[in-house]
N, C-alpha and C positions, 0 to 999 in steps of 0.2 A: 205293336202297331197292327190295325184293320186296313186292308185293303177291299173298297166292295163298292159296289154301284149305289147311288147315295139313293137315300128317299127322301118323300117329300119333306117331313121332319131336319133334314140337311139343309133345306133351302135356304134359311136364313144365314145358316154356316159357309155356305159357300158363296152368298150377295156380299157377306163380310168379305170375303177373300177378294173379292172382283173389286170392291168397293175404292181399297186403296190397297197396293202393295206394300208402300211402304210405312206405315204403321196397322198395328192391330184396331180392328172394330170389331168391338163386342157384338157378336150374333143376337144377342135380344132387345140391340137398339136396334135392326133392321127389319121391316117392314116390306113381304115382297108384294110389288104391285101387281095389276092383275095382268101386265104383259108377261110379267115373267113369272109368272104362274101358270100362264098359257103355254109358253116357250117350255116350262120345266116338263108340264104333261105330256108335251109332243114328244120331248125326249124322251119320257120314260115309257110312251107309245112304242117309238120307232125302233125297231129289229137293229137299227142301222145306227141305231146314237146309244152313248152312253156315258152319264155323268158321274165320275169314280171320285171317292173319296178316299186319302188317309186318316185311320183316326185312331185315335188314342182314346179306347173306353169310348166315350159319348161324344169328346171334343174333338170337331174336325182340325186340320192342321197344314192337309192340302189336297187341291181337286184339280181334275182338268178335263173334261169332254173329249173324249173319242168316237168320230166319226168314220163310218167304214164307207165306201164309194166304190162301187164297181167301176170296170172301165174297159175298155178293149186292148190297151197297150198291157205290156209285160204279162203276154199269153192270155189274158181277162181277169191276172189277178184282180183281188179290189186293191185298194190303199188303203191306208187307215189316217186321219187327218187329226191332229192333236191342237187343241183348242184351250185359253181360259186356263191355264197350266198354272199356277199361284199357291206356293208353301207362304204359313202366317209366318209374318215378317220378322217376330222373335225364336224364331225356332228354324231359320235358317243356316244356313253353313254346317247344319251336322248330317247331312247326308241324304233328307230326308225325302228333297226332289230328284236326286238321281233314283231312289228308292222307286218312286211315284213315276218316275219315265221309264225303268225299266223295268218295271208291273205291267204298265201301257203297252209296251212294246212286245214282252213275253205275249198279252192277252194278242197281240197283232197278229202274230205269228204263229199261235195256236190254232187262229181262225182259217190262217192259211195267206193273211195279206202278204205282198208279195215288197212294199215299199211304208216306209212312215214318213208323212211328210207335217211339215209346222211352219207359221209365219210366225216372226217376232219384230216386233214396233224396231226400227233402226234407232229409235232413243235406245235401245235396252239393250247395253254391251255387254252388262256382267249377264245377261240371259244370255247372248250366242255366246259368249266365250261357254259358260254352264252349258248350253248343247254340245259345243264344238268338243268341249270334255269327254260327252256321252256317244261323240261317234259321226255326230250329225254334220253335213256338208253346206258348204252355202252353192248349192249348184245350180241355183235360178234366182231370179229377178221376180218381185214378187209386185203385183199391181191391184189397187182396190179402186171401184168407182163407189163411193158414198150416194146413196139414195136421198133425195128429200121426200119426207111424208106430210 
């Protein structure tokens, strides 16, 4: 297994991953549009984002965006904010997302972040149970306003 910051080449690999959790989509039925085409550049712009991939040789298998945030609390560490977090759905249960959060997390704390923070959808129990595994607390209350465009 590769752990590495994905390229554009990854894109289709990982819209599959986002696409649905809970069955596999084959990477060369997806088609990325030209927002998230936009969105992938910026990440792979920004100092401050990074789109990681697991893979095996060529095939991806699982990815998640890490975002780092400065801040004034806890002395001005940054955080690091973990995003889009999805092992392909047959290749679950062997390990391979704690693998993938504790890659993330090593890369956190290298950087010097100080905190790792994640929102998970309140449908997704076997995900917080799978954090709550890896360490992670549920020590806030998490709130989103949806935009209309």
């Amino acid at each position: 297994m590769i752990f590495r910051i994905a390229t554009r080449r990854d894109l289709p690999a990982v819209l599959a991953l986002l696409a649905d959790e809970d069955r596999v989509v084959d990477p060369a039925s997806v088609v990325a549009g030209p927002a998230q085409e936009r969105a992938f550049a910026d990440i792979e712009a920004d100092p401050r984002n990074e789109m990681l991939v697991l893979a095996d040789g060529e095939e991806v298998l699982g990815c998640l965006q890490l975002t780092y945030i400065p801040g004034l609390g806890q002395d001005g560490q940054e955080r690091a904010l973990v995003e889009a977090v999805r092992v392909r759905a047959d290749r679950r249960g062997g390990g391979l997302g704690a693998e993938l959060m504790r890659l993330a997390v090593d890369r956190a704390r290298a950087r010097g972040c100080g905190l790792v923070q994640l929102t998970s959808n309140k449908r997704r129990g076997a995900a917080h149970r799978f954090y709550e595994r890896l360490g992670f607390e549920r020590s806030h209350e998490g709130f989103k306003l949806r935009l209309e465009q």
